[in-house]
Z-matrix of the N, CA and C atoms (Angstrom, degrees):
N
C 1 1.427
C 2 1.519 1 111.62
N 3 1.223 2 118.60 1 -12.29
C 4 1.768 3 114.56 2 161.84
C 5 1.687 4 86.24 3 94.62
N 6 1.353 5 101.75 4 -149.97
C 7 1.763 6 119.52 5 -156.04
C 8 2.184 7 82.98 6 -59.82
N 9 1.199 8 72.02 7 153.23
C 10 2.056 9 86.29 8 174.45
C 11 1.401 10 92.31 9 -131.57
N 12 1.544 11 96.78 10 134.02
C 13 1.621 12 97.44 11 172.39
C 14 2.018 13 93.66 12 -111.56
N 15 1.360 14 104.69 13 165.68
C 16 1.881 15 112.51 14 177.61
C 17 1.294 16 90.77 15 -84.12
N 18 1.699 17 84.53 16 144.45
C 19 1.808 18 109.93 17 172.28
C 20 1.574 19 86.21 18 -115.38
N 21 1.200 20 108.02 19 142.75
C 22 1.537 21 143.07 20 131.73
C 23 1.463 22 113.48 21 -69.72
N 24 1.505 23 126.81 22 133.25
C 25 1.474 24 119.79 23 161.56
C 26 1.735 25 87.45 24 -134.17
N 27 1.069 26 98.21 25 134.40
C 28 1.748 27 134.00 26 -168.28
C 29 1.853 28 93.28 27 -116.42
N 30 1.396 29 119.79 28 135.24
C 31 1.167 30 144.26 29 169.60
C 32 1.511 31 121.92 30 -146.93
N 33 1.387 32 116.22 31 88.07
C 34 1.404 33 112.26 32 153.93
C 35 1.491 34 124.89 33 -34.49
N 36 1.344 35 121.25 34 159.89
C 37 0.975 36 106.32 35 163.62
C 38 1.788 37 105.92 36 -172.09
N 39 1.155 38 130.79 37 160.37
C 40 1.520 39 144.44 38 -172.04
C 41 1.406 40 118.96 39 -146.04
N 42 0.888 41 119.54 40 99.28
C 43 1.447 42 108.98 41 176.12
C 44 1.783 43 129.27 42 68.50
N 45 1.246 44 99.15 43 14.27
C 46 1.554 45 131.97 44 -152.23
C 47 1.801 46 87.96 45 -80.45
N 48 1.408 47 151.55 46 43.60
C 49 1.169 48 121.92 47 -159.80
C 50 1.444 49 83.97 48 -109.07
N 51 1.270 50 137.15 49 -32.20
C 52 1.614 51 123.07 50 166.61
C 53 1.333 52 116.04 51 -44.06
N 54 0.974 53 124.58 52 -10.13
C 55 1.799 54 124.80 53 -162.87
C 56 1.265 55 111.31 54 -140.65
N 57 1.412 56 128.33 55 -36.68
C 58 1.377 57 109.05 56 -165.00
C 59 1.627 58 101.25 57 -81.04
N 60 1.032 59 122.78 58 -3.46
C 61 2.021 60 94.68 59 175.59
C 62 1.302 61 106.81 60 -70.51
N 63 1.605 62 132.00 61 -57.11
C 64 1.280 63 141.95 62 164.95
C 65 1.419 64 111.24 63 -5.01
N 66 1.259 65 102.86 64 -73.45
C 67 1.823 66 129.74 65 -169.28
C 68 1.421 67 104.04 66 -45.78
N 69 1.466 68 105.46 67 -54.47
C 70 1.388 69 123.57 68 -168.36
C 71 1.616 70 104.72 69 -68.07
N 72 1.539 71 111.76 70 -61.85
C 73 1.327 72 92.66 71 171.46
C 74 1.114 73 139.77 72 -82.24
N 75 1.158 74 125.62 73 24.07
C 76 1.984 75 149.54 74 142.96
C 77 1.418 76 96.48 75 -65.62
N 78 1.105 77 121.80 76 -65.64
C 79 1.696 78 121.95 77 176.90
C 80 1.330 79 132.35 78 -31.10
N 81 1.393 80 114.48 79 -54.71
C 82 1.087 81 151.86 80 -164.13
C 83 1.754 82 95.29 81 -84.71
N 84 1.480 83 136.71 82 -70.44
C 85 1.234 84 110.64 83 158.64
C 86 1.559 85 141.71 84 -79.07
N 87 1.150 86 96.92 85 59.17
C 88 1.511 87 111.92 86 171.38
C 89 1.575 88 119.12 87 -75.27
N 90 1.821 89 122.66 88 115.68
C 91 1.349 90 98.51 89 173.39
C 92 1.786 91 126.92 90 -67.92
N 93 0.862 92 98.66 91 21.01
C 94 1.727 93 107.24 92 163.06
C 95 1.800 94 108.29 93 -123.07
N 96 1.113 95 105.29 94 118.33
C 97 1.655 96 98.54 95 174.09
C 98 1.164 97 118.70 96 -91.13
N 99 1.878 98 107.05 97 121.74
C 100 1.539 99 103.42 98 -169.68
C 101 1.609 100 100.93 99 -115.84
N 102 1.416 101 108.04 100 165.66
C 103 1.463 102 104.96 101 177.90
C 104 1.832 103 119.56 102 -75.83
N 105 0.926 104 142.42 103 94.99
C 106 0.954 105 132.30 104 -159.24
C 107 1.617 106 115.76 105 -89.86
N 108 1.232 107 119.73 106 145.04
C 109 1.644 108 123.82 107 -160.06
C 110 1.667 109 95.13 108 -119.24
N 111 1.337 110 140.89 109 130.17
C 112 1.228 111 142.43 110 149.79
C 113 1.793 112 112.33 111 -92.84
N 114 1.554 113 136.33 112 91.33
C 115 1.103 114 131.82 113 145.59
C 116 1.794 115 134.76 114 -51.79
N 117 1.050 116 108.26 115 68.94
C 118 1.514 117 113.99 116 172.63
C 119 1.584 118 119.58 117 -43.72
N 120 1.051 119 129.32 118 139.31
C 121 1.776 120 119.36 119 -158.37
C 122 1.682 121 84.40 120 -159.31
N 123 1.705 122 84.76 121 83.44
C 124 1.647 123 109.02 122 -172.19
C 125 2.210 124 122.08 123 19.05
N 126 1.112 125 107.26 124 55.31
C 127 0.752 126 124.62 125 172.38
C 128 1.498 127 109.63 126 -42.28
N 129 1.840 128 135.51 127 145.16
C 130 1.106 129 132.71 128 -174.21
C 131 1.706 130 116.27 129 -113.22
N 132 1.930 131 105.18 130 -26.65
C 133 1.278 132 107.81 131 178.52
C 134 1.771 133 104.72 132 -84.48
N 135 0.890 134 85.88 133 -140.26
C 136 1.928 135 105.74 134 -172.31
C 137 1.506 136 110.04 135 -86.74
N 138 0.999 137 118.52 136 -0.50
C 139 1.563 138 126.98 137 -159.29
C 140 1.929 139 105.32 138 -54.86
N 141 1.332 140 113.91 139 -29.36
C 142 1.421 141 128.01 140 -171.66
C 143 1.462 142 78.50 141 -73.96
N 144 1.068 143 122.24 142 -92.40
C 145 1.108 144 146.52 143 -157.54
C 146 1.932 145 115.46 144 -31.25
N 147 1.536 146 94.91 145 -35.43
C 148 1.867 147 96.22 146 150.68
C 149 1.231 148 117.16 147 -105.11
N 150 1.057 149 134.41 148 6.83
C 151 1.730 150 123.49 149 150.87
C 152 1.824 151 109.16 150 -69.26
N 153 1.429 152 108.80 151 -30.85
C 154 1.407 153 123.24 152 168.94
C 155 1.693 154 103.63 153 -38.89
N 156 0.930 155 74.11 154 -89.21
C 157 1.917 156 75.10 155 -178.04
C 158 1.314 157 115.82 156 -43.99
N 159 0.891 158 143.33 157 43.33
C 160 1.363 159 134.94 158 157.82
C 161 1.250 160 111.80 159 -150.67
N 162 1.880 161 114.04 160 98.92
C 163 1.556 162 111.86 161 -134.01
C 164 1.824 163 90.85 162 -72.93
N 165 1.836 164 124.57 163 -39.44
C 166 0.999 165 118.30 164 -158.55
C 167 1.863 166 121.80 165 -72.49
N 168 1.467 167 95.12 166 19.81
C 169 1.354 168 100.62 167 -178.08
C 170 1.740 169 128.70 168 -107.85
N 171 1.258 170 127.22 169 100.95
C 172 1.380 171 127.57 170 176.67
C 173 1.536 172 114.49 171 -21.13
N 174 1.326 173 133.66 172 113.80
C 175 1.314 174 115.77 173 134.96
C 176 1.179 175 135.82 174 -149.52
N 177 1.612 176 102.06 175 147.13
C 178 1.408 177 122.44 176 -151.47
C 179 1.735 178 104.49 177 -87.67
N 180 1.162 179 143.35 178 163.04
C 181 1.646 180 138.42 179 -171.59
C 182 1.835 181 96.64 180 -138.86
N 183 1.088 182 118.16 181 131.20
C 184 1.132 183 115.41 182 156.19
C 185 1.755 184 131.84 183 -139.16
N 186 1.143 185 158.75 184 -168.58
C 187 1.494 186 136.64 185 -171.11
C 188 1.590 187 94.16 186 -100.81
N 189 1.228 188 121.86 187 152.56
C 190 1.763 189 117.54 188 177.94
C 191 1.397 190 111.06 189 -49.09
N 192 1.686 191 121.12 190 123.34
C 193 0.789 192 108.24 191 -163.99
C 194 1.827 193 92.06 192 -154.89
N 195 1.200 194 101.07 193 -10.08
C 196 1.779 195 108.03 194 172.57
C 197 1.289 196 104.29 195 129.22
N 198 1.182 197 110.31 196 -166.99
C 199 1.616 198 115.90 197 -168.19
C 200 1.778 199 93.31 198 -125.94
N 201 1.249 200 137.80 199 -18.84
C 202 1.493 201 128.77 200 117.65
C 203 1.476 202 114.40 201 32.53
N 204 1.963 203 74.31 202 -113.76
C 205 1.263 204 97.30 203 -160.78
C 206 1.629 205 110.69 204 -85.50
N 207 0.916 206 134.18 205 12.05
C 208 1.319 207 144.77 206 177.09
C 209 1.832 208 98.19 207 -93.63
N 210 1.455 209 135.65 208 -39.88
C 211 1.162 210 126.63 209 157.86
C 212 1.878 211 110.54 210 -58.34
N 213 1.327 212 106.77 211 -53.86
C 214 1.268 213 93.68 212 -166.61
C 215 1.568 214 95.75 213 -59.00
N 216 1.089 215 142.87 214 -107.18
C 217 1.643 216 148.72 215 173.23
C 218 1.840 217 94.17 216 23.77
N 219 1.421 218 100.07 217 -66.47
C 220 1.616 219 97.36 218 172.36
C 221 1.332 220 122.74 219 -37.30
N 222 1.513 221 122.23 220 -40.71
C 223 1.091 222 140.57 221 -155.28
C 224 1.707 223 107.60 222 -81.83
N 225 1.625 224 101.81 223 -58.78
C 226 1.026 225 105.09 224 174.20
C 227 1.727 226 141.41 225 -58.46
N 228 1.471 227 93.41 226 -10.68
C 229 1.559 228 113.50 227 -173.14
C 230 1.613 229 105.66 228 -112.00
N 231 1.311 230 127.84 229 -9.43
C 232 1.048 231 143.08 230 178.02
C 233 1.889 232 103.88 231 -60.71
N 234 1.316 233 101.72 232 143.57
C 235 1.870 234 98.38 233 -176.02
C 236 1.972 235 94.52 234 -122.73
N 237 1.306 236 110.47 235 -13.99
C 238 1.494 237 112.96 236 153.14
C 239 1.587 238 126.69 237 -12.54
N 240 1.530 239 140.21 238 137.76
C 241 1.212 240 133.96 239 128.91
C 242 1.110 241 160.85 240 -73.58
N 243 1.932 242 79.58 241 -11.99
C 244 1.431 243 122.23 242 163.74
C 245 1.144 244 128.50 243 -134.60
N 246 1.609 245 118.00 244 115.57
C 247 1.965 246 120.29 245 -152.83
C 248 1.533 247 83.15 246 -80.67
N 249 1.065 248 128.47 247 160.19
C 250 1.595 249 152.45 248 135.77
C 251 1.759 250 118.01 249 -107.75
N 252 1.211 251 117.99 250 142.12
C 253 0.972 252 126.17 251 -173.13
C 254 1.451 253 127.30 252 -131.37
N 255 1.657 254 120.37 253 86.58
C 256 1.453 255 109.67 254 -171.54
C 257 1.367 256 109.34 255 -131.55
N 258 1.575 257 116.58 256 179.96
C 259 1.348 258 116.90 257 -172.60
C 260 1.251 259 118.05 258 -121.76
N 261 1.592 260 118.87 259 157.86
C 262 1.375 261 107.21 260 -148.56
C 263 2.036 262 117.57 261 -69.31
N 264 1.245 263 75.80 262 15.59
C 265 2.000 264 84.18 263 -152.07
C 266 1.704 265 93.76 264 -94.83
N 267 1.321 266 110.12 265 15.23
C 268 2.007 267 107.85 266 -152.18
C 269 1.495 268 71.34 267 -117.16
N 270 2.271 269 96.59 268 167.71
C 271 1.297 270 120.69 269 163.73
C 272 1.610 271 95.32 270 -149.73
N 273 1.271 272 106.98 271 169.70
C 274 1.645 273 114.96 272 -153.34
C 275 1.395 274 87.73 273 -156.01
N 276 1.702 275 95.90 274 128.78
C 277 1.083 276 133.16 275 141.84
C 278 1.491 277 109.54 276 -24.13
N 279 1.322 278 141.45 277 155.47
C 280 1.507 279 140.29 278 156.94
C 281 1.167 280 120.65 279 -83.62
N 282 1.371 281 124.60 280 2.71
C 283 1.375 282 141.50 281 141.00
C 284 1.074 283 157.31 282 -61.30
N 285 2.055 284 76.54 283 -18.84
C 286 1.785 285 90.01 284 -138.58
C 287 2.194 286 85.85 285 -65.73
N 288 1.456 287 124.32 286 -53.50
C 289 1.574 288 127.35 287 167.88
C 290 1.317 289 108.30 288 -5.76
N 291 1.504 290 109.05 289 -83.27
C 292 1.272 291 112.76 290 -171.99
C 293 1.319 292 131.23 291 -50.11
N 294 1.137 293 124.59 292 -40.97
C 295 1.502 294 153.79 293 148.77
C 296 1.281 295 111.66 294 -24.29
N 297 1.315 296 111.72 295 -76.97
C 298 1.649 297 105.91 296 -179.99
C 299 1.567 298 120.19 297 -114.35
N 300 1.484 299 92.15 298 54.77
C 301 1.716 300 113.15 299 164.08
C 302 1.321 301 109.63 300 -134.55
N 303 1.749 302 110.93 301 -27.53
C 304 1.426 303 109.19 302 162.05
C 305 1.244 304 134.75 303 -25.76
N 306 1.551 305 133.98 304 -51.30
C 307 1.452 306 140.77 305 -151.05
C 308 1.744 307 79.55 306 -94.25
N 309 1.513 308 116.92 307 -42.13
C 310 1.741 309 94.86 308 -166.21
C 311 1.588 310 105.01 309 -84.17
N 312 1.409 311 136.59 310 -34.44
C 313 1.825 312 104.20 311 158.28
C 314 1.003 313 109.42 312 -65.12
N 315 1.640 314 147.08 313 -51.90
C 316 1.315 315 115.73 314 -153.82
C 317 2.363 316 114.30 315 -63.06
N 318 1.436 317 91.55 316 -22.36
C 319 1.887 318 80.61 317 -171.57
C 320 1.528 319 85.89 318 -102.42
């Protein structure tokens, strides 16, 4: 794929503990390795508590406040060149990165 620029992938999340391990470990084998950010937006179940376990993963905590500003916060702490944006309820292909970052390094 020629020059690679860094992805950031940013995930809000609330109460997400049915879903976010899934997500995460779709994330996590991506053949592009991106930095991945978990924004917690005062979450009440365990949901911190399995982003915990997964030492190589960012996460950010904030008081409920929306899924908003929990991207932006993502955004801002992100060291990415390229934001990604998903939700905690998704799983990905190991492609899915490469795939739709392709068209923006290659032009």
């Amino acid at each position: 794929m020629g020059n690679s620029l860094s992805i950031s992938v940013i995930i809000p999340t609330f109460n997400s503990s049915q879903t976010i391990k899934a997500c995460l470990e779709s994330l996590i084998k991506q053949s592009l390795k991106p930095e991945i950010i978990v924004v917690d937006d005062g979450s009440k179940d365990n949901t911190k508590t399995i982003v915990q376990s997964f030492p190589q993963i960012k996460l950010l905590t904030q008081t409920h406040q929306g899924p908003a500003k929990a991207r932006n916060l993502g955004a801002k702490k992100a060291t990415g060149q390229i934001l990604v944006f998903v939700d905690a309820d998704m799983e990905f292909d190991q492609d899915f990165l490469k795939d739709l970052t392709q068209p923006i390094i290659v032009n």
